[in-house]
KOLMI-872829 format. One record per residue (C-alpha): residue in three letters; chain; x, z, y. Coordinates in pm, 1 decimal, always signed. Example, Ala and Ser with C-alpha at 12.3 -4.5 7.8 and 13.67 -1.06 7.14 Angstrom:
<atoms>
aa | ch | east | up | north
ALA | A | +1230.0 | +780.0 | -450.0 .
SER | A | +1367.0 | +714.0 | -106.0 .
</atoms>
This chain:
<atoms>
aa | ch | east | up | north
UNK | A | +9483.7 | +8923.2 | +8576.7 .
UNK | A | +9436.7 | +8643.2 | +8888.6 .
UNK | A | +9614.7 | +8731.1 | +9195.5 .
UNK | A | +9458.6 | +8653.6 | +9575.7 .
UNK | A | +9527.9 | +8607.6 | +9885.2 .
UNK | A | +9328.3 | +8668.8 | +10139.9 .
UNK | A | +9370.5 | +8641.8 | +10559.5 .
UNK | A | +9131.8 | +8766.7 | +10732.7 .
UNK | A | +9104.8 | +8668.3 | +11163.3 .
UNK | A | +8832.3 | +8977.8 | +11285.9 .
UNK | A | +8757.3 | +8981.0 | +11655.0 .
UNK | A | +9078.6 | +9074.8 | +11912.3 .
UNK | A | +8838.2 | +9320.0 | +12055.7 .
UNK | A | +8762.6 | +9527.6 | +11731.2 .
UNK | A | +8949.9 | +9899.5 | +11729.2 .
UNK | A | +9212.4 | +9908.4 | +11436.2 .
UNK | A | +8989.1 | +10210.5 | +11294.5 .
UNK | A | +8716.1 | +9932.5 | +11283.7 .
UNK | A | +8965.5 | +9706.6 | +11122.5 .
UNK | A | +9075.0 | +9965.3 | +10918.2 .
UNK | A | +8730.2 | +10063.3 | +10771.7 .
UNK | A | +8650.1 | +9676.9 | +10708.9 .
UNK | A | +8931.8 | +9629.5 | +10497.4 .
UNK | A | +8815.6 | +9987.1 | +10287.9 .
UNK | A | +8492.3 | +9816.5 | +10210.4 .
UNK | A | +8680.6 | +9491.8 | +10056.0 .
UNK | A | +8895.3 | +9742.4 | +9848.4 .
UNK | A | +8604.3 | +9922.1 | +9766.7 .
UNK | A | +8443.8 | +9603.7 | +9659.6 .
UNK | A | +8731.7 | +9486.5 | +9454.3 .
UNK | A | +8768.7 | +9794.9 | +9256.2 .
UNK | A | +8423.8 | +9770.1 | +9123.1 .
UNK | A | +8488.6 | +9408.0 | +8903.5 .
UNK | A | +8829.3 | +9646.3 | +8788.1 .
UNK | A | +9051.0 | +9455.0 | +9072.8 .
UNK | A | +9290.1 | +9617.5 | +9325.8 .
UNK | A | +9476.4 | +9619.4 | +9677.1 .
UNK | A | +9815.0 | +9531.5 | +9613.9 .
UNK | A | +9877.4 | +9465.0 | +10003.8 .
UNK | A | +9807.1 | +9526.9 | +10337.3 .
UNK | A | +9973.3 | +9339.7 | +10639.0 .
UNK | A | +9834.7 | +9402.6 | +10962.0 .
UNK | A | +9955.5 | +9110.8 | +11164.4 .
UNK | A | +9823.7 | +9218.2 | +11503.6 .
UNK | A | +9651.7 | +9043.2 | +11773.9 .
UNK | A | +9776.9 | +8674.4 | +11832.0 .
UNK | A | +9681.8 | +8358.6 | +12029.9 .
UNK | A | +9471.3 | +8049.1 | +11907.1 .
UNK | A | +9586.4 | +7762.8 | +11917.5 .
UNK | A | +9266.9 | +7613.8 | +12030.7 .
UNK | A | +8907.1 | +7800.9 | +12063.6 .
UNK | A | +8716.9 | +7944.8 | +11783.8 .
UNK | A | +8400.8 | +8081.2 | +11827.1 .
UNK | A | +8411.3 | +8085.8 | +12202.7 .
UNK | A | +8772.0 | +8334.3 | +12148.0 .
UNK | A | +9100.8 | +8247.0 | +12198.4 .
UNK | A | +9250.7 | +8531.5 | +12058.8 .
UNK | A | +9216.9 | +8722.1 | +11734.3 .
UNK | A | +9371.8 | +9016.0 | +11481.6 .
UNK | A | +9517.8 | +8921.2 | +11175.3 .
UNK | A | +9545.5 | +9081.8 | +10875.9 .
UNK | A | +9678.1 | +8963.7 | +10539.9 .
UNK | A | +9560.5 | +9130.2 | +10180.9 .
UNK | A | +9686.4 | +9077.1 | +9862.1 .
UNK | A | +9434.9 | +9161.3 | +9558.2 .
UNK | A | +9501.4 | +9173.2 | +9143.6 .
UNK | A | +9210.1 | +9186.9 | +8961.8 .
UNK | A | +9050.5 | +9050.4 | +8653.8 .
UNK | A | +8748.6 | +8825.1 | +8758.9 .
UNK | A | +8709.4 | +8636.1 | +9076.6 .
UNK | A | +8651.7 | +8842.1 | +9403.9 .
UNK | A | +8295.0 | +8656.5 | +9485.3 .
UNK | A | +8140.4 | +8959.7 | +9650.4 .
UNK | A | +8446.2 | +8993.8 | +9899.0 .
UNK | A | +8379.9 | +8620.9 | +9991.2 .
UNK | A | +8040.9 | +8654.8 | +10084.1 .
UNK | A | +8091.6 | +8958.4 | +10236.3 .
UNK | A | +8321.3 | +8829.5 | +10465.1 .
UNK | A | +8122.6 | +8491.1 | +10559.2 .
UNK | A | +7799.3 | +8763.3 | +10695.9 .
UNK | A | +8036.1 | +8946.1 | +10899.4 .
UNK | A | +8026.3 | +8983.9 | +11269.9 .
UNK | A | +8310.6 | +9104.1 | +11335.0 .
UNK | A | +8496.6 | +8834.8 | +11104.4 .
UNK | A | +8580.5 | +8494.3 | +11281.8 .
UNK | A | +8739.9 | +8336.1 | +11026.7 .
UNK | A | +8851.0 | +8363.1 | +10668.5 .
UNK | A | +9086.2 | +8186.9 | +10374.6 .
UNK | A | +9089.7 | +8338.8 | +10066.9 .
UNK | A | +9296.9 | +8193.3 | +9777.8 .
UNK | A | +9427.1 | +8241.8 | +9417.2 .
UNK | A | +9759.4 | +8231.9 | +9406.6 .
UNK | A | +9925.0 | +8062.0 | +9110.6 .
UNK | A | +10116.5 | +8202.3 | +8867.7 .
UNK | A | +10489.7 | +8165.2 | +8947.5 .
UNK | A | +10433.7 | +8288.1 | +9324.9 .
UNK | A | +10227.5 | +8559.4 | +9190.1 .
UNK | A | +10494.8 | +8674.5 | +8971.0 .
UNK | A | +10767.9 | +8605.2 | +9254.3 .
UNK | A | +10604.7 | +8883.2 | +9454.1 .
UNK | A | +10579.3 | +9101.4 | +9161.7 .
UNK | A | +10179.2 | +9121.0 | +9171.7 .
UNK | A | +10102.1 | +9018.5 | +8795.9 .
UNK | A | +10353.6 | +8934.5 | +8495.3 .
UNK | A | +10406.3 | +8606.2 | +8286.4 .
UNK | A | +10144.5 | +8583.3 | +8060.2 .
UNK | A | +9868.1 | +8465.2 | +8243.0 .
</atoms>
């Protein structure tokens, strides 16, 4: 099992049911290659540091997904949405994805 990280800037403007429904099609998405949501952290609207996109604010939110093949589908996903300004997603290695408990040793 690979664990990811993934943090996702949407638009400051979006309704957290919006929000809320976007991040049920990426778990959605993830449970069909036999992966799952470990972690949801809704960080909330917060300030740019510069301008993105013509915006200069955005809401965060941070997910943390196990699964068993890489999460392709939720990357390109993400780059085609509108409502997404920006996007990291990352596989986290092994210790730090044991030191939050998300898959064991053997990996």
């Amino acid at each position: 099992m690979r664990a990811y990280e993934l943090m996702i800037i949407f638009k400051s403007d979006l309704e957290e049911s919006a929000v809320q429904t976007n991040i049920n099609k990426l778990e959605a998405l993830a449970k069909e290659v036999g992966g799952t949501l470990e972690k949801v952290d809704k960080r909330g609207v917060r300030r740019f540091a510069f301008e993105i996109k013509h915006m200069w604010e955005g809401f965060y939110v941070v997910l943390e997904f196990v699964s068993p093949k890489p999460l392709d589908e939720i990357d390109r996903t993400l780059r085609l949405a509108d409502d997404v300004i920006r996007h990291k997603f990352m596989r986290l290695p092994v210790p730090e994805a044991h030191k939050r408990g998300l898959v064991g040793t053997t990996n």
